[in-house]
Structure formats: C-alpha cells, structure tokens
C-alpha positions as MATLAB code, in Angstrom:
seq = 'XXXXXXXXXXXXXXXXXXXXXXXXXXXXXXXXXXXXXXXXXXXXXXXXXXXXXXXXXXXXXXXXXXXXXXXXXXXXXXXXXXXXXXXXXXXXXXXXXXXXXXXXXXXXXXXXXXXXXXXXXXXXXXXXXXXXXXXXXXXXXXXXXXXXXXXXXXXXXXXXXXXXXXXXXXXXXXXXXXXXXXXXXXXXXXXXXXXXXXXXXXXXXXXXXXXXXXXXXXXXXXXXXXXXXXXXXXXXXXXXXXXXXXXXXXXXXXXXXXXXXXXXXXXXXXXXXXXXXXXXXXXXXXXXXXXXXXXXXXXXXXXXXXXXXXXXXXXXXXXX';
ca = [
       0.000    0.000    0.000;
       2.843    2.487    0.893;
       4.594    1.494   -2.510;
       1.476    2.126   -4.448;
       1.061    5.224   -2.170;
       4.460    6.889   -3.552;
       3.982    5.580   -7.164;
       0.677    7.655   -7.349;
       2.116   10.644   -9.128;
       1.097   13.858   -7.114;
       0.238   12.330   -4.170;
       3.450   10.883   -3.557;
       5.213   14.492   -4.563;
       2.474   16.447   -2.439;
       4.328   14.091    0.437;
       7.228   14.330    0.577;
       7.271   18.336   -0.197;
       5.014   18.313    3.112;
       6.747   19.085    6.430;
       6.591   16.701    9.122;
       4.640   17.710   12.259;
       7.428   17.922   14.607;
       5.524   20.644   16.553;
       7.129   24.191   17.639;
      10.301   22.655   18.728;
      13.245   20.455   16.919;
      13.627   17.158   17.883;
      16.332   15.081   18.400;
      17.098   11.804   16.498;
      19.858    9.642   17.107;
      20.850    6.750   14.756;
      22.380    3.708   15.865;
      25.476    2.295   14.066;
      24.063   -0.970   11.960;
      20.334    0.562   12.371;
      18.082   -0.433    8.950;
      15.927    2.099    7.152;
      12.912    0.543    8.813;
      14.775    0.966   11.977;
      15.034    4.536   11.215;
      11.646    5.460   10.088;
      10.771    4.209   12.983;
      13.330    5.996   15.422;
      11.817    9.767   13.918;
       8.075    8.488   14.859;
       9.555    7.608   17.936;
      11.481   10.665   18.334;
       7.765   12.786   18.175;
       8.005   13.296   14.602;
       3.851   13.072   13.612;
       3.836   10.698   10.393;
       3.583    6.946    9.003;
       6.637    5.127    9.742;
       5.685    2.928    7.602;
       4.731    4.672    4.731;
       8.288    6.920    5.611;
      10.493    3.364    5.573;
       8.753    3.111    2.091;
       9.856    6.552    0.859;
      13.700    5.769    2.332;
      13.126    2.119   -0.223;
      11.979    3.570   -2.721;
      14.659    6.409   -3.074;
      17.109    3.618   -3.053;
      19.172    5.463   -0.549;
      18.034    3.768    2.555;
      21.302    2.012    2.593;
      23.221    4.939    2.512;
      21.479    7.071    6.097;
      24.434    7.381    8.503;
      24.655    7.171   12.161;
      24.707    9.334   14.578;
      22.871   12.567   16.676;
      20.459   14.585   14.320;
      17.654   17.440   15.026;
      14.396   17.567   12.874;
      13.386   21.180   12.917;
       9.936   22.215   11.979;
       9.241   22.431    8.441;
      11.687   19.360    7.692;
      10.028   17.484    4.602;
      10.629   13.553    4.150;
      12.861   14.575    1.105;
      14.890   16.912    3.062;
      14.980   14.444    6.284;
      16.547   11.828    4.014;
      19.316   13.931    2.946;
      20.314   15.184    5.745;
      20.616   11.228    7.253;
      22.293   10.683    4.031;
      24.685   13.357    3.935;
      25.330   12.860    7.756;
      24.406   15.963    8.389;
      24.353   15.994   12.856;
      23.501   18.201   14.976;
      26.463   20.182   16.191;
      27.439   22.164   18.880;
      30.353   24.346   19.488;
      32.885   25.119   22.189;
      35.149   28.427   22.237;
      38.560   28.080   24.041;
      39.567   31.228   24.787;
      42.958   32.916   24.462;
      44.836   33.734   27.479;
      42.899   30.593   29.586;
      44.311   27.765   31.719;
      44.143   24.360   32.005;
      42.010   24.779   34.855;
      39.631   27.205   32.816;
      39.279   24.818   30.136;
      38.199   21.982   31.889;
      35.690   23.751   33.590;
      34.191   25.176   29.984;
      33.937   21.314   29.317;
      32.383   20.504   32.476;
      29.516   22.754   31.885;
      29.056   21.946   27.991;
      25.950   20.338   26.730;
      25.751   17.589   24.981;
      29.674   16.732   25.192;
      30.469   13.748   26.928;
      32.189   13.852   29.653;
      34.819   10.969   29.237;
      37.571   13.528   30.283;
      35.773   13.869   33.675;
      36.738   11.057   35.575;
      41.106   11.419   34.689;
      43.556   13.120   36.152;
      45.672   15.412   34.006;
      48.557   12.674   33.433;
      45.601    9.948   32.393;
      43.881   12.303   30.543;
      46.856   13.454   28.397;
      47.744    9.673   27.770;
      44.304    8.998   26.157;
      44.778   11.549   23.586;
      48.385   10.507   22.778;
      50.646   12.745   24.369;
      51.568   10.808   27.670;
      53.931   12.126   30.087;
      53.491   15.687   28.887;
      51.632   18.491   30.702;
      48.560   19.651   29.862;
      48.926   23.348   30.122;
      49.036   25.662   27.071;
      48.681   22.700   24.925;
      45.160   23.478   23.095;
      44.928   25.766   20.707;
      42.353   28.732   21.541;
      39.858   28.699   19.000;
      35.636   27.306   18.052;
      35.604   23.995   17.652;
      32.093   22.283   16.742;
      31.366   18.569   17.837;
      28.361   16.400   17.241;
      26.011   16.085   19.840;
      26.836   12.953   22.240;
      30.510   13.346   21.133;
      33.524   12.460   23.388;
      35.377   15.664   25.128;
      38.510   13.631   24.471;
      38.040   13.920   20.738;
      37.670   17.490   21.067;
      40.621   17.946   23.229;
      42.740   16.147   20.774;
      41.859   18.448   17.857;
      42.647   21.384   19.718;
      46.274   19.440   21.188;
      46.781   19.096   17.265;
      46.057   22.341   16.079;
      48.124   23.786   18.364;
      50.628   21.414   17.781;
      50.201   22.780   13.916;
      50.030   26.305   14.992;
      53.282   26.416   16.815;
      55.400   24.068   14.293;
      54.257   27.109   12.095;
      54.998   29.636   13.913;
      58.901   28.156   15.147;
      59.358   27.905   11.290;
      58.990   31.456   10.910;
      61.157   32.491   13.993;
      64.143   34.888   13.956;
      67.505   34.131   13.334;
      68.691   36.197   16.824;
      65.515   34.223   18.689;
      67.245   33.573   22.122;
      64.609   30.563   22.423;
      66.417   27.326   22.359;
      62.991   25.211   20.834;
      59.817   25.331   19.973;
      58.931   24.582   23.656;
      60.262   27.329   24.986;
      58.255   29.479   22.350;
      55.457   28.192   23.700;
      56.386   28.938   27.385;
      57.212   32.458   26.370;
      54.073   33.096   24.113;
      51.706   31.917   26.893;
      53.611   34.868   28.974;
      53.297   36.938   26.385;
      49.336   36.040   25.919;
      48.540   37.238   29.691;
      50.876   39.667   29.378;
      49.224   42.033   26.590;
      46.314   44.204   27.691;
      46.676   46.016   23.876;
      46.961   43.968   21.011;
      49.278   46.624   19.603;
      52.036   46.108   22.350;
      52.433   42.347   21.791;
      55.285   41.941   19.779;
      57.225   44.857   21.756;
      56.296   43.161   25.115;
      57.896   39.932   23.164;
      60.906   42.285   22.431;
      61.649   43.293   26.142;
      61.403   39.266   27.789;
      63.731   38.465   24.455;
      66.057   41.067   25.646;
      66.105   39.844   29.454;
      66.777   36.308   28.550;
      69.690   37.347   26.177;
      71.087   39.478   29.239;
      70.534   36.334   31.824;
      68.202   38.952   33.571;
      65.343   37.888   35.685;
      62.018   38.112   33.820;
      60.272   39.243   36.579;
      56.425   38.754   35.066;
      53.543   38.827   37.491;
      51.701   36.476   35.490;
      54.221   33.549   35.903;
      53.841   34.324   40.223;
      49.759   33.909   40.161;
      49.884   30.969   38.106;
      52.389   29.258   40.598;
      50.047   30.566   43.337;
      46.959   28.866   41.932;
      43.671   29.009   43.515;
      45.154   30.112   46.450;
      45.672   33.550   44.674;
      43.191   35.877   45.903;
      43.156   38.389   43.386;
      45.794   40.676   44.767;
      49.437   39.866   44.583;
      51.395   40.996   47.538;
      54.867   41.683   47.943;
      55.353   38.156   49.658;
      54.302   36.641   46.742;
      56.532   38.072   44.934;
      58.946   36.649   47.548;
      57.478   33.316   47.780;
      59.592   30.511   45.459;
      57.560   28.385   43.261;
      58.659   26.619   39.535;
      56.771   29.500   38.077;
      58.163   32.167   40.400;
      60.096   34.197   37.662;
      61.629   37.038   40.204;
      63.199   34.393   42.183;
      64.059   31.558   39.064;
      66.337   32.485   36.093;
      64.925   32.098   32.199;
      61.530   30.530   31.326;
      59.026   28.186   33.822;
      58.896   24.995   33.163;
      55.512   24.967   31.477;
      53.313   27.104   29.725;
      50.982   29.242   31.788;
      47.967   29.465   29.888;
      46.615   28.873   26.351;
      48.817   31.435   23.541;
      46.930   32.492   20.495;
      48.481   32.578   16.952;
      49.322   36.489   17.703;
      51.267   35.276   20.928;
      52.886   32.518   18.920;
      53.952   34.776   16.374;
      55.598   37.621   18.698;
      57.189   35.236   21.024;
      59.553   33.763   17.850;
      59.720   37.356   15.676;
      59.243   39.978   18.615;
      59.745   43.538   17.962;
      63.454   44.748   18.012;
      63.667   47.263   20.912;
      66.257   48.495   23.489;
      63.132   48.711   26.383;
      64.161   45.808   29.061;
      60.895   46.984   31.346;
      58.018   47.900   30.445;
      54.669   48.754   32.897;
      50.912   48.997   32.815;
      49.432   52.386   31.840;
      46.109   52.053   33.054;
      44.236   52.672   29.875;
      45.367   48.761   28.258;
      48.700   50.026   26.772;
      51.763   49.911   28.260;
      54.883   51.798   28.471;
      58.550   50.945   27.872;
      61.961   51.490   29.110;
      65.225   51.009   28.278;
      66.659   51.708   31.858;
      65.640   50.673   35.687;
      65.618   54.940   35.971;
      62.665   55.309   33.392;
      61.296   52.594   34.396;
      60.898   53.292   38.175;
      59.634   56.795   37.358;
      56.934   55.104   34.900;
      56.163   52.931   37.746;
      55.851   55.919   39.990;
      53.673   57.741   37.677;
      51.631   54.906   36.619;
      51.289   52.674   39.498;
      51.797   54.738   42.526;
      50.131   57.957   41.164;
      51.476   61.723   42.563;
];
C-alpha cells in the first residue's frame, strides 16, 4: 500500500514536499550504528516526529538510498520534509554544537568550559591530568598551554577527548608554524620554549598593539641572563590560592613558576597562547626597552633603563 502510495504521481510528490509535524520545537534523532531504514523510520516516529513510519520506511526504499542514512545525533526542525529528512541522514548531516577556548585561559579554565558543555560527553571527567593526556596521545606531557584557543564544533553525544585532541593538534600545527617562521637572533632554544614564552606573552598584553614589543623586552632579558620578573608567571604558581591581589610576599614566595626568584623561562606554559602570541614570542619587535609597565588605559609603556622605568612605575602605578 505504501509502494502504491508513492507511485501515485502527485500524491506521492504532495508528500514528501510536506513538512513533518514535529511541533514548535526540533527534535532530536539519534541513529544507531548498523540501524536499517525501517529501523530509522521508525526511530523519527519515535522521536515525536507526527507521520507513518511505515509509509516513511517506504519513501527511504523507494529512493534507493536507505542504505546509505548514517549514524549518529540529528535534530528535525519544523518544516523538515521527508525529502529533506533523508538527505540530511544521508549526507550525515548531525547536529552540532560548538565550544570556544579562549585565548589567554588555563588548564584549569578549560576543563571547567567542558564541564559545563551540553551535549559533550564527559569521558575527560573522571582522569587526572597525566591519564587524561595519555588517552589523547601525548603521555607524560603536561597539559597546560597545549590546546589551541579557538571554536571547535562537535556532534552532539561526542567524546570531550576527541575534542581535546583536535585542539592538542592544532596547536601542535600552529606552533610548528609559527617556530618555522622564527628569527635568526631568537634567544629561544625550541619550539617549547616558544610556547612557554608566548603563553607569557598572551597574559601579558592588555593592547593587542604592544604584543610583539612586550615579546621584544622578555627576548632582551633572557639574552642578558636577567630575571624576567612577570607577574603572570607568580599567580599561576600561586593557583587558587591567589586571591586576586598579589602581595609583595608573593613576589617573595619561590615556586617553579616564580620568575623574580628563578632564572629564564618556567617549566611549562601558563595558559593557552593564540596565533598572535605565537607569532611575537619567535619574531618579537626589536627594541632596546628591558621593562616595560601597565598604563592604566590597556597600553603599556617601555623602558630602556631601571631609571625610566621606576619613574613610569611611579607615575603609573603609585600615582602623585
């Protein structure tokens, strides 16, 4: 009956040009690995979609694509015909979310923006950091300023894990890249360290304009063997127990990441570098300035000696 159903001319094409009732709302549809076309017809009447399975198993048949509907998460918004249902399951077409890791975040950050994602699983959840960096193929390495800051989109019902490891290997592309491009004088001994240094560089830059000089002063300290004396380095050795105000103790108090009392770079990353950061930290800006201090307004300004600088501090910082 079905068959005869779409063989009958313009009834079959009034049909399947006619939206399924899915009522105000799109509803979700997941597809099993393995399932048949019947299977599936039957899965969107189950799903609340208001039609025949039968005579919907008969359209999927009778296209001859049945065969061809893929697996996995889908929506069916309102106004979704049986034609175009069948080409989204045919083109594989899921529902997808997306994620934003933002520039300048740490590990910590990040794994609480995939705690409170929807519809990611949460296979990352129950693993430490040294587990959890094993299952996506980097084992033994830290997790910290690994992912590259960017959107990523992921199917609905998708692994965190897969989504971590396409941000590990973008930035693993983005910083291959970027050490290709880096300057013959670069004091940085590896692409590592480039990374190290462009994370500092990342939390570093309140104006986008003074990244690659702020590159050019902490290239200048480590060819001098000076200290590089970055607050950013101290809080993130401080971790949740900093407060929000860094006192002169801190400053005082030794940790890996303590760069006023350790020479050169910390031993990891501090946060998550953009492609800007990457960029500066291997081709920074050639300048004499070895300090360099907030303004206030975002920017920052420069000096070549301790003098300037402490009278920038004093007219920045401590006010008149």
């Amino acid at each position: 009956m079905c068959f005869v159903l779409l063989a009958s001319g313009g009834l079959a094409y009034w049909w399947l040009h006619q939206p399924l009732w899915t009522g105000a709302q799109a509803l979700e549809l997941a597809i099993e690995p393995g399932a048949t076309a019947r299977a599936v017809a039957r899965a969107v009447a189950a799903a609340g979609a208001r039609t025949d399975a039968r005579l919907l198993y008969a359209w999927f048949r009778f296209s001859g694509q049945g065969r061809a509907i893929k697996a996995g998460n889908y929506e069916i918004a309102p106004g979704t015909t049986p034609i175009a249902l069948l080409q989204k399951l045919v083109r594989g077409e899921e529902a997808l979310r997306t994620l934003t890791l933002v520039e300048g975040w740490n590990w910590r950050q990040l794994r609480q923006a995939l705690a409170r994602q929807e519809q990611l699983r949460p296979d990352s959840a129950a693993l430490d950091d040294q587990a959890l960096m094993a299952q996506i193929g980097r084992p033994g390495v830290a997790p910290e300023g690994r992912f590259f800051p960017d959107t990523y989109t992921y199917a609905k019902g998708s692994s965190d894990l897969a989504l971590l490891r396409r941000a590990l290997h973008a930035m693993d592309r983005q910083l291959q890249a970027a050490w290709a491009m880096r300057a013959a004088d670069t004091p940085l001994q590896s692409a590592e360290q480039a990374l190290i240094l462009a994370s500092i560089v990342e939390k570093e830059t309140g104006r986008a304009s003074d990244r690659s000089q702020i590159a050019g002063v902490f290239a200048n300290r480590l060819r001098a063997g000076m200290l590089l004396q970055t607050d950013p380095t101290v809080i993130y050795g401080l971790g949740e127990k900093f407060d929000g105000n860094l006192r002169r103790r801190d400053l005082q108090a030794d940790t890996p990441w303590n760069t006023y009392t350790r020479a050169g770079l910390p031993p990891t990353p501090i946060a998550m570098p953009g492609k800007a950061a990457l960029l500066a930290a291997v081709r920074p800006e050639a300048t004499r300035a070895l300090y360099f201090v907030a303004k206030g307004d975002g920017g920052s300004h420069f000096s070549a000696s301790l003098q300037e600088h402490n009278r920038a501090v004093n007219r920045y910082q401590r006010g008149p």
